[in-house]
C-alpha positions as CSV (number, residue, x, y, z in Angstrom):
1,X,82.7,104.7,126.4
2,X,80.4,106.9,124.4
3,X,83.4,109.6,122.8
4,X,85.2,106.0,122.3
5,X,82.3,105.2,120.2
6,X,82.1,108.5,118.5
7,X,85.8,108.2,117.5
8,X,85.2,104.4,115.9
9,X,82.2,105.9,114.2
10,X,83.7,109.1,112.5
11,X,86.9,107.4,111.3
12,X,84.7,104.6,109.7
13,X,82.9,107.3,108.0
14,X,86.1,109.1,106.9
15,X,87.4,108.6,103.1
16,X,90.0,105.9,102.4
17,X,93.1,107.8,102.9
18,X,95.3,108.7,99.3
19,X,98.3,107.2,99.0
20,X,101.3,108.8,97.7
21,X,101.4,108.0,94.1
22,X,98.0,108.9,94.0
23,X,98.3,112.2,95.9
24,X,101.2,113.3,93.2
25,X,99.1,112.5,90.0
26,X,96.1,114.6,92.2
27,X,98.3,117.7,92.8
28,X,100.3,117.7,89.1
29,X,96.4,117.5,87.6
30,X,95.2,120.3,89.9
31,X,98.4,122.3,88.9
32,X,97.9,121.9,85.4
33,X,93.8,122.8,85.7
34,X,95.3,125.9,87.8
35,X,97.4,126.9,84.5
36,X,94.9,125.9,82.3
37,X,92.4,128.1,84.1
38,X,94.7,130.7,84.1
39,X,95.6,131.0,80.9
40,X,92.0,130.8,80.3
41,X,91.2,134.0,82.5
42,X,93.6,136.3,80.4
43,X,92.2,135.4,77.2
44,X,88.4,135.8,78.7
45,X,89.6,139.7,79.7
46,X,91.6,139.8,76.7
47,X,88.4,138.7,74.5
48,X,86.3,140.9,76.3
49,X,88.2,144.2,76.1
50,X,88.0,144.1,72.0
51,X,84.8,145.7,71.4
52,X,84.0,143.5,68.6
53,X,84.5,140.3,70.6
54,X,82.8,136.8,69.9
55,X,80.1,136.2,72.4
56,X,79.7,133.0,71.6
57,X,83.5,132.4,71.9
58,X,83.1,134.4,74.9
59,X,80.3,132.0,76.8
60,X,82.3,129.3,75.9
61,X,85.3,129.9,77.2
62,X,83.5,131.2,80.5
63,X,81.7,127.9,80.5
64,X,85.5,126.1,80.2
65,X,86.5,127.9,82.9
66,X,83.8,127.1,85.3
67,X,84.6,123.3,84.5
68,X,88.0,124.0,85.5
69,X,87.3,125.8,88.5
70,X,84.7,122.4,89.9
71,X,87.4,120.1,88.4
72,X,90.2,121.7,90.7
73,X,87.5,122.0,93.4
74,X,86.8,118.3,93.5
75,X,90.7,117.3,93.1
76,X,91.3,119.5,96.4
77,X,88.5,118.3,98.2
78,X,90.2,114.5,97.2
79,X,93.7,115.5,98.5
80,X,92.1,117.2,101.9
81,X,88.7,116.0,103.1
82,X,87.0,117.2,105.5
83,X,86.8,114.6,108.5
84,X,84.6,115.7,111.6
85,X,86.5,115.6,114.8
Protein backbone atom coordinates (compact mmCIF):
# COMPACT_ATOMS: atom_id res chain seq x y z
CA UNK A 1 0.00 0.00 0.00
CA UNK A 2 2.65 2.46 0.87
CA UNK A 3 4.94 2.31 -2.77
CA UNK A 4 1.15 2.49 -4.20
CA UNK A 5 0.93 5.68 -2.46
CA UNK A 6 4.38 6.83 -3.39
CA UNK A 7 3.54 6.25 -7.07
CA UNK A 8 0.02 8.38 -6.77
CA UNK A 9 2.06 11.01 -5.07
CA UNK A 10 5.08 11.44 -7.45
CA UNK A 11 3.01 11.41 -10.63
CA UNK A 12 0.73 14.15 -9.03
CA UNK A 13 3.73 16.04 -8.49
CA UNK A 14 5.11 15.54 -12.04
CA UNK A 15 4.69 18.47 -14.76
CA UNK A 16 1.62 18.31 -17.09
CA UNK A 17 3.04 16.28 -19.89
CA UNK A 18 3.81 18.47 -23.51
CA UNK A 19 1.92 17.76 -26.19
CA UNK A 20 3.06 17.47 -29.55
CA UNK A 21 2.50 20.72 -31.12
CA UNK A 22 3.99 22.15 -28.21
CA UNK A 23 6.99 19.85 -28.09
CA UNK A 24 7.86 20.93 -31.89
CA UNK A 25 7.63 24.80 -31.33
CA UNK A 26 9.96 23.76 -27.94
CA UNK A 27 12.65 21.90 -29.96
CA UNK A 28 12.57 24.39 -33.43
CA UNK A 29 13.14 27.42 -30.59
CA UNK A 30 15.89 25.55 -28.80
CA UNK A 31 17.48 24.77 -32.27
CA UNK A 32 17.36 28.21 -33.37
CA UNK A 33 18.90 29.56 -29.67
CA UNK A 34 21.54 26.63 -30.41
CA UNK A 35 22.46 28.58 -33.80
CA UNK A 36 22.01 31.67 -32.46
CA UNK A 37 24.39 30.84 -29.69
CA UNK A 38 26.62 29.52 -32.04
CA UNK A 39 26.98 32.05 -34.28
CA UNK A 40 27.47 34.10 -31.25
CA UNK A 41 30.58 32.08 -29.97
CA UNK A 42 32.54 32.59 -33.28
CA UNK A 43 32.14 36.19 -33.27
CA UNK A 44 33.05 36.33 -29.32
CA UNK A 45 36.57 34.49 -30.31
CA UNK A 46 36.61 36.34 -33.49
CA UNK A 47 36.13 39.78 -31.41
CA UNK A 48 38.55 38.73 -29.01
CA UNK A 49 41.47 37.76 -31.19
CA UNK A 50 41.69 41.54 -32.74
CA UNK A 51 43.84 43.19 -30.38
CA UNK A 52 41.96 46.28 -30.61
CA UNK A 53 38.60 44.73 -29.88
CA UNK A 54 35.50 46.54 -28.20
CA UNK A 55 35.19 45.52 -24.65
CA UNK A 56 32.13 46.76 -24.26
CA UNK A 57 30.90 44.96 -27.48
CA UNK A 58 32.71 42.26 -26.01
CA UNK A 59 30.71 42.00 -22.43
CA UNK A 60 27.81 42.34 -24.34
CA UNK A 61 27.81 39.80 -26.53
CA UNK A 62 29.10 37.45 -23.67
CA UNK A 63 26.14 38.63 -21.60
CA UNK A 64 23.78 37.51 -24.96
CA UNK A 65 25.28 34.42 -24.93
CA UNK A 66 24.72 33.57 -21.34
CA UNK A 67 20.93 34.43 -21.95
CA UNK A 68 21.03 32.03 -24.68
CA UNK A 69 22.63 29.34 -22.95
CA UNK A 70 19.58 29.62 -19.60
CA UNK A 71 17.05 30.15 -22.42
CA UNK A 72 18.04 26.69 -24.15
CA UNK A 73 18.51 25.31 -20.58
CA UNK A 74 15.03 26.05 -19.50
CA UNK A 75 13.42 24.94 -23.05
CA UNK A 76 15.24 21.41 -22.42
CA UNK A 77 14.37 21.12 -18.96
CA UNK A 78 10.45 21.78 -20.48
CA UNK A 79 10.85 19.06 -23.18
CA UNK A 80 12.51 16.44 -20.48
CA UNK A 81 11.81 16.95 -16.82
CA UNK A 82 13.03 15.31 -14.31
CA UNK A 83 10.27 13.03 -12.53
CA UNK A 84 11.54 11.08 -9.40
CA UNK A 85 10.86 7.43 -9.74
Amino acid sequence: MRAHRAICVSARNAPPPVDEALRLRYEARLRELEVEHRDLDTAIHRLADDPLHDQLALRRMKKRKLLLKDQMASIARQLDPDVPA
